[in-house]
C-alpha positions in Angstrom: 0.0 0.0 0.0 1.7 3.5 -1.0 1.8 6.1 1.6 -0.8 8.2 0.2 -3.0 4.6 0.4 -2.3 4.6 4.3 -2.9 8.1 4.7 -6.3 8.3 3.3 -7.4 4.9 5.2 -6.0 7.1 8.3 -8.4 9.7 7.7 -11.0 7.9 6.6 -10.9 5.9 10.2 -10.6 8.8 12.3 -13.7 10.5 10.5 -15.6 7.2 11.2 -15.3 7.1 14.8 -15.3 11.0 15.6 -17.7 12.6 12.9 -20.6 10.2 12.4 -23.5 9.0 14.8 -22.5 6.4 17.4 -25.0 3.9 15.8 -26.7 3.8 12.4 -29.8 1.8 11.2 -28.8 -0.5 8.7 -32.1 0.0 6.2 -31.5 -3.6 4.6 -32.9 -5.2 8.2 -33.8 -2.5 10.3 -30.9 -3.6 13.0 -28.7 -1.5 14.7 -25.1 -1.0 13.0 -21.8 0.6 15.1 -19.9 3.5 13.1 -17.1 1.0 12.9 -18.9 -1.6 11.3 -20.2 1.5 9.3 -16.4 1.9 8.4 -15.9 -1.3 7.6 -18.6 -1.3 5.1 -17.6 1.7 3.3 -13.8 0.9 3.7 -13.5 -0.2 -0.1 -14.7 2.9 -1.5 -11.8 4.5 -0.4 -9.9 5.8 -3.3 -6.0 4.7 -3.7 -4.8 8.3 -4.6 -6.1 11.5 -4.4 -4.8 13.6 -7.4 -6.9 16.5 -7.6 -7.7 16.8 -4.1 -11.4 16.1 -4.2 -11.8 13.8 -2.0 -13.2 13.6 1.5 -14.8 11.3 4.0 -18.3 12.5 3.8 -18.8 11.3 0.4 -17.5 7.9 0.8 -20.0 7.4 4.2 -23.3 8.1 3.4 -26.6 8.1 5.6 -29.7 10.0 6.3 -31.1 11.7 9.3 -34.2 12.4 9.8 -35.7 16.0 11.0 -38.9 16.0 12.9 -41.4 16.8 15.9 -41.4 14.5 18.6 -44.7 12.8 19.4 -46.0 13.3 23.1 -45.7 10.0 23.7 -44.9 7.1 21.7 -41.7 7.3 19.8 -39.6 4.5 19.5 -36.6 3.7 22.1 -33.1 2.3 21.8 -34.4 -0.8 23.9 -37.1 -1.5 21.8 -35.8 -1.2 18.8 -33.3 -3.4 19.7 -35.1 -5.8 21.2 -37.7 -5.8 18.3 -40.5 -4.6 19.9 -41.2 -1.2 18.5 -45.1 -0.4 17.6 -46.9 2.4 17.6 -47.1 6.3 15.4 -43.1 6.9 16.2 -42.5 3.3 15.0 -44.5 4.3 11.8 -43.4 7.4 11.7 -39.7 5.7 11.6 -40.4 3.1 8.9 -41.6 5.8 6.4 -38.3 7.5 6.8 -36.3 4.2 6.6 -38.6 4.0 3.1 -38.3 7.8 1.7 -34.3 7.4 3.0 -34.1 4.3 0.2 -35.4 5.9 -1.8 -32.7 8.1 -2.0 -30.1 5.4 -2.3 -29.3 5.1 1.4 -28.2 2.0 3.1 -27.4 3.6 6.7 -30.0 6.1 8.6 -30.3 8.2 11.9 -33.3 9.2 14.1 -32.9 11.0 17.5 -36.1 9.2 18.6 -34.2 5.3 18.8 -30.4 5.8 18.3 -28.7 7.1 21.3 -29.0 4.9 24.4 -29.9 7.4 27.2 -29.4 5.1 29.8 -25.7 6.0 29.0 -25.0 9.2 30.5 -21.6 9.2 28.5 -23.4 8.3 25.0 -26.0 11.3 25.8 -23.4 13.8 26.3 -21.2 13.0 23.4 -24.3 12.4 21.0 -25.7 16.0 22.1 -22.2 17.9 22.0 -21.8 16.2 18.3 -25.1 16.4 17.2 -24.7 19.6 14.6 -21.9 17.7 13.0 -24.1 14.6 12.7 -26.2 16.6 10.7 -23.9 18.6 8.8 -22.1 15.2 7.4 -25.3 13.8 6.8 -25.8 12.8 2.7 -29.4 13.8 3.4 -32.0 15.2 6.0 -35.8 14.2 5.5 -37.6 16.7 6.9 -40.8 15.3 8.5 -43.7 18.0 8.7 -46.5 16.4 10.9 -48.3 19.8 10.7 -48.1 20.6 7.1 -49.7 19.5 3.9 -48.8 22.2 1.8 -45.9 24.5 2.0 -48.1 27.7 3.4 -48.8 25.4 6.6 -45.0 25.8 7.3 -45.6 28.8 8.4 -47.7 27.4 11.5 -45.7 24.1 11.7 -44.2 22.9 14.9 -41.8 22.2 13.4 -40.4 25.7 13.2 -41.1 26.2 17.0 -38.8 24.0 18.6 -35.1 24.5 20.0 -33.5 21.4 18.5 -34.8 21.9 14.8 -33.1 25.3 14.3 -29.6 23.6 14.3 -31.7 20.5 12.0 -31.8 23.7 9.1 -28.8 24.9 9.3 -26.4 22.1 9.5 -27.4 20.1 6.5 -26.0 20.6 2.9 -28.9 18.5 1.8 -32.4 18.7 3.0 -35.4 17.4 1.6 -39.0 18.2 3.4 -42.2 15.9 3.5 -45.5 16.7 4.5 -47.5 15.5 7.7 -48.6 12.0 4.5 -44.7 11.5 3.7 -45.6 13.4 0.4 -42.5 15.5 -1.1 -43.3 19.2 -0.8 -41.2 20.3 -3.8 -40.3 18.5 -6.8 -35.9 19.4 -6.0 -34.4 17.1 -5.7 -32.5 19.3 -2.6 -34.5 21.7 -1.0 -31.4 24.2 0.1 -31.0 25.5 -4.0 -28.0 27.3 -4.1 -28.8 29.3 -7.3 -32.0 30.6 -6.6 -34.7 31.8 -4.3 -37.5 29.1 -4.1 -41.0 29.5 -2.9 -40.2 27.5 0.0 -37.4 29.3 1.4 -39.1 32.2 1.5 -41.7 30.4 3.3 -39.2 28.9 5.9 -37.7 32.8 6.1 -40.8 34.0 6.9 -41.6 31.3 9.8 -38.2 31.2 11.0 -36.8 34.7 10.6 -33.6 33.3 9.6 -32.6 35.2 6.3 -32.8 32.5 3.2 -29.3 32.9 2.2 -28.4 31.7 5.5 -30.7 29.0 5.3 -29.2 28.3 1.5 -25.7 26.5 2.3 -24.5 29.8 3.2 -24.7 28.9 7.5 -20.8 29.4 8.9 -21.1 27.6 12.3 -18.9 29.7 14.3 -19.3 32.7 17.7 -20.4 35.3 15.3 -23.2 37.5 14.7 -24.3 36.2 18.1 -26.6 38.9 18.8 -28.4 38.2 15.6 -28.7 34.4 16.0 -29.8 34.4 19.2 -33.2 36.2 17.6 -33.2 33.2 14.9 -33.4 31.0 18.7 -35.4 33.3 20.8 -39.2 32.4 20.5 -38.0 28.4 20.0 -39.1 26.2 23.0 -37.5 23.3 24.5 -39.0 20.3 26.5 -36.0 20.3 28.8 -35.0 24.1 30.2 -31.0 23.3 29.8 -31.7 22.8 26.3 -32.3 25.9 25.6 -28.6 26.4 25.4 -27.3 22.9 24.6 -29.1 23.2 21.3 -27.3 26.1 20.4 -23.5 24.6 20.8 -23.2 23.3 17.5 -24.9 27.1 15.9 -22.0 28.6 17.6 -19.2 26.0 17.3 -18.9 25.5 21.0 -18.4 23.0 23.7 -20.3 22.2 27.0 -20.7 19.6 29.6 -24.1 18.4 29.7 -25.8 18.4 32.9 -29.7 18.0 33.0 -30.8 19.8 36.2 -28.0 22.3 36.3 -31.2 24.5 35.4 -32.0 26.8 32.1 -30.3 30.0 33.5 -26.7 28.2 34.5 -27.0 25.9 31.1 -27.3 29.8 29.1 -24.6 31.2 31.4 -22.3 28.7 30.6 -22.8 28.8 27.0 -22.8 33.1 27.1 -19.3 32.2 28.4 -17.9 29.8 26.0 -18.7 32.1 23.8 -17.4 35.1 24.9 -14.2 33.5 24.8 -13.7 33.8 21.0 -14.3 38.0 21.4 -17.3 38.7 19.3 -18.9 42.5 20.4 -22.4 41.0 19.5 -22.4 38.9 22.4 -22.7 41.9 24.4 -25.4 43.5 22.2 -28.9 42.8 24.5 -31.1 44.9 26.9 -33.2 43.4 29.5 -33.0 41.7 32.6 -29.7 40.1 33.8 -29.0 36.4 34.4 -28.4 35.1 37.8 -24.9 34.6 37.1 -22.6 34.3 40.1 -20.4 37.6 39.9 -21.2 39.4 36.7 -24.1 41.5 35.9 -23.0 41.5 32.0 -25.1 37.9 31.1 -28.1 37.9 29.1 -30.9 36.0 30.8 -31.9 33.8 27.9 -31.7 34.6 23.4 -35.1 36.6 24.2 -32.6 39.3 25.6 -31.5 39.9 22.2 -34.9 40.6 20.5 -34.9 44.4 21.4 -31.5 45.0 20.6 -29.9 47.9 18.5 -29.6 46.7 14.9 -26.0 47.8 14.7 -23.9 48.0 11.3 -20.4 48.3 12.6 -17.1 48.1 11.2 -15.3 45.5 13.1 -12.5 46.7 15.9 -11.4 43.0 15.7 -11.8 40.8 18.7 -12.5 42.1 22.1 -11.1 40.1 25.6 -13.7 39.2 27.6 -12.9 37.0 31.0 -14.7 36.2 33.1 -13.5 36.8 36.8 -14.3 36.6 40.5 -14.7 40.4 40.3 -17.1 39.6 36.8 -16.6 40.3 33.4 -13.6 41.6 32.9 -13.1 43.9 29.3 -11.1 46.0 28.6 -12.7 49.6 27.1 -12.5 52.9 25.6 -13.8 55.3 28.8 -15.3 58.0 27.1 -16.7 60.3 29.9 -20.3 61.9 29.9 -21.8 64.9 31.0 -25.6 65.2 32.4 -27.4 67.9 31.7 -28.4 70.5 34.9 -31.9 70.5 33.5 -32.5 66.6 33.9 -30.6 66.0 37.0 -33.5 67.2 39.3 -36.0 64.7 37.3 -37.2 61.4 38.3 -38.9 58.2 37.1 -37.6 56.2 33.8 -36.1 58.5 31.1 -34.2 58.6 27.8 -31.6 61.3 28.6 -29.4 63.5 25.8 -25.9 63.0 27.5 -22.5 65.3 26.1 -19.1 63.8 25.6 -16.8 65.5 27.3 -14.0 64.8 25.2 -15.9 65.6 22.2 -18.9 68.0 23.3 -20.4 67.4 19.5 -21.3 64.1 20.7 -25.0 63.2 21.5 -25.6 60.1 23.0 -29.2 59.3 24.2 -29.1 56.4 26.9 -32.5 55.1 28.9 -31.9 55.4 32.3 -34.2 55.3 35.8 -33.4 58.9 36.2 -35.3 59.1 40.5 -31.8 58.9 41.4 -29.7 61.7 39.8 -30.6 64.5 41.2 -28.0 64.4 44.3 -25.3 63.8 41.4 -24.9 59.9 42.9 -23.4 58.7 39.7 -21.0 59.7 37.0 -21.7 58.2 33.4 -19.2 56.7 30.5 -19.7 55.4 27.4 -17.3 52.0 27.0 -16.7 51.8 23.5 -15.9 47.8 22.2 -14.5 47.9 18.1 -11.5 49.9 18.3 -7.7 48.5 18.0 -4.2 49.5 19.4 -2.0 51.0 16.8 1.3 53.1 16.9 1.3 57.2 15.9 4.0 58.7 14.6 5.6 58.8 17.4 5.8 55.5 18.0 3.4 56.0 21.1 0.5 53.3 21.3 -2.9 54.7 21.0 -6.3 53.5 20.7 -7.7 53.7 17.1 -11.9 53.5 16.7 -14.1 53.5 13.7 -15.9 56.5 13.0 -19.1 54.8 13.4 -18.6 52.6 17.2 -20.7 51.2 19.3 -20.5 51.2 23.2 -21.9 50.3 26.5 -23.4 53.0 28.4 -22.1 52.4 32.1 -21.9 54.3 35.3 -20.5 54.6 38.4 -21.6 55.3 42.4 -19.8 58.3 44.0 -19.1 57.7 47.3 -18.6 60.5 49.5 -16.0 60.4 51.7 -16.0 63.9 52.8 -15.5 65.0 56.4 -16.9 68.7 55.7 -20.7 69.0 56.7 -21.6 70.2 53.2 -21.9 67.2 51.2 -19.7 66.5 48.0 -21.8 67.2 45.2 -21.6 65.0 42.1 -22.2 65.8 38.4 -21.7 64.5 35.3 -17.7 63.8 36.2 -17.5 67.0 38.1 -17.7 66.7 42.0 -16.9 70.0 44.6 -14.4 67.2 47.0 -13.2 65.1 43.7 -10.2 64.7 45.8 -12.3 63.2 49.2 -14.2 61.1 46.7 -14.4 57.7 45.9 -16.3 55.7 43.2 -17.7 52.5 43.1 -16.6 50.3 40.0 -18.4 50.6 37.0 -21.4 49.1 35.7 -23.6 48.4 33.0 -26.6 50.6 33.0 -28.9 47.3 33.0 -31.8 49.0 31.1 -29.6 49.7 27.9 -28.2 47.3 25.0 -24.8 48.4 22.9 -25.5 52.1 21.7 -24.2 53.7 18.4 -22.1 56.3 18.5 -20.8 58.5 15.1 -17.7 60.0 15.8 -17.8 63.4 13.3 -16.3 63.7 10.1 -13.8 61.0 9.6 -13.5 56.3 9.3 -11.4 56.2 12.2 -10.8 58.3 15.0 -8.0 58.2 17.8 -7.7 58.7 21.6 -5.4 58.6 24.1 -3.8 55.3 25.5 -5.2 56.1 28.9 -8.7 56.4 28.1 -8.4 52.4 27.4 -9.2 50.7 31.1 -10.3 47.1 32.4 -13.5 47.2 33.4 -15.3 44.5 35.1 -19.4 43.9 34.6 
């Protein structure tokens, strides 16, 4: 065997027992198959060279998954299915899959419902963590639409409702969908059409909000755009709270432990996390109420956080450190310093407020705040701006370059008076009579804003000192 030979059997044996399902049905007998006997079964379609680079793995393993709404009750299980004695809707339900997948040459199928043993808590985890891949390397999903008969009844389907599905879209290069009698809805042969715009993408745009060209092969599974795909998630329900973020891992090409009971709000933390880690802004674009999350006030609560964001069209600043600390989230951000007005400081109740910049008094910046606490000048205010990047001037000094159109959180910060005169220290904007005798509390987010816009006059890029750049943790 040349080396070439050896190397593509290496490959092709490490894809078989990392990127395919645990265990396939083999369609011939309806019996369970391992993914190494899988292996060994498509072993001999391996080619002996490789000359123009073409192939891969996925297209010498073939098998179909299958797409659907769970039944209430009823589905099929690993144990009866292997011990034969599957009956029932879900068993039906199954067999016309295991006919339409045939049908479309397969000789190796997938179903959620029967193919992972949950009695196995090790075979659950690694079968949830791995189940966007499953579907991505999948020669075909069939789509099962127990709801639909025509493609307009998509748009009340179940089907588009649920957690799990949204990743059961995306993932696939190949996707064919069938109505509630197992009747094709189009006549494509593939349902995700590459060169146009078909009637029933725009249908599944419409019910899913997910734009079609992301729908259309076009999905990058990656920690981007987070603030955007967590609205393509956010009215989706799940059975079990945790997955609410579980289903979500393979979207944004992370990793978690699974642990049912942990609860839905820990499960989200935990993903909010792992993603922050790759430095996407978006993350931090939502408004709403705060997770429970142990130190840091900076969590969304769920992807309904995200729905009455800021649709923001930024240049990107390139990736921005997040960490997560025992102090809370620690970033590191362009302080620019804001100025109350006199004429709003004495007001009370919820407000949007005009605030100046005081570095650049041409700047307008309108933030929401609960204004029944400004009127003893209690807080100063900041804008912490998140795209910008560290260049050198001429000088060879480092300072801190931002697009002329940025986007920032709106924060503030307590004053706490520490004055030993009688006459009390009084606060406003980033003024204060005993600055000097003053301390402030660290900064935080004002919790009833998202990520706010902010055009810097004039010019694409803008520069500010280095020591306007501080850590700040939320």
């Amino acid at each position: 065997m040349s080396d070439v030979a050896e190397r593509l059997l290496e490959e092709f044996d490490q894809y078989v027992m990392n990127h395919i399902p645990i265990r396939l049905i083999r369609l011939s007998d309806m019996t369970f198959v391992e993914r190494g006997d899988v292996g060994k079964h498509f072993r001999s379609f391996v080619p002996q060279t490789n000359l123009f680079g073409i192939y891969k793995p996925s297209r010498v393993i073939r098998y179909a998954i299958l797409s659907h709404r769970w039944l209430d009750s009823g589905e099929p299980t690993y144990e009866e299915m292997k011990t034969r004695k599957a009956t029932g809707p879900g068993y039906e339900k199954l067999k016309n899959f295991c006919k339409q997948a045939r049908k479309h040459d397969m000789e190796f199928a997938w179903s959620d419902t029967c193919c992972i043993d949950k009695s196995s808590s090790a075979e659950l985890d690694e079968s949830i963590r791995s189940m966007f891949r499953w579907y991505h390397n999948s020669a075909i999903c069939l789509v099962h639409l127990a709801k639909s008969t025509t493609i307009e009844d998509i748009l009340h389907d179940e089907w588009t409702e649920r957690g799990w599905t949204l990743q059961e879209l995306l993932a696939p290069f190949h996707i064919k969908f069938f109505n509630k009698h197992w009747i094709p809805m189009t006549n494509d042969s593939n349902d995700k059409q590459k060169e146009a715009t078909t009637r029933i993408l725009q249908t599944l745009e419409k019910a899913t909000g997910i734009p079609h060209d992301e729908i259309n092969w076009q999905f990058n599974p990656r920690p981007f755009k987070v603030d955007e795909r967590m609205v393509w998630a956010a009215r989706r329900k799940t059975t079990r709270v945790e997955d609410v973020a579980y289903s979500l891992m393979g979207i944004f090409d992370v990793s978690l432990q699974i642990a049912y009971g942990e609860g839905g709000d820990r499960a989200f933390c935990r993903l909010i996390e792992a993603i922050m880690q790759a430095g996407d802004p978006s993350v931090l674009n939502w408004k709403g109420t705060t997770a429970k999350h142990r130190t840091s006030y900076a969590i969304p609560r769920s992807p309904r956080s995200f729905m009455n964001r800021r649709e923001l069209k930024l240049a990107s600043g390139g990736r921005l450190e997040m960490t997560m600390t025992s102090l809370g989230l620690r970033v590191p951000l362009v302080i620019l310093p804001l100025s109350l007005p006199f004429s709003k400081a004495a007001g009370t109740g919820s407000a949007c407020i005009t605030f100046e910049c005081l570095l650049y008094p041409s700047i307008k910046i309108n933030i929401n705040v609960n204004n029944s606490k400004l009127s003893h000048g209690r807080y100063r205010y900041a804008l912490g701006i998140i795209n910008y990047s560290l260049v050198r001037d001429g000088l060879v000094r480092e300072v801190v370059e931002m697009q002329g159109k940025s986007a920032g959180i709106p924060l503030r910060c307590q004053l706490v008076d520490r004055s030993s005169s009688s006459t009390p220290a009084v606060g406003f904007g980033f003024e204060t009579v005993y600055l000097e005798q003053s301390l402030s509390k660290p900064w935080e987010k004002i919790r009833e804003e998202g990520l706010i816009e902010v055009d810097f006059p004039t010019t694409p890029r803008f520069y500010i000192e280095h020591k306007y750049l501080e850590n700040v943790h939320l």
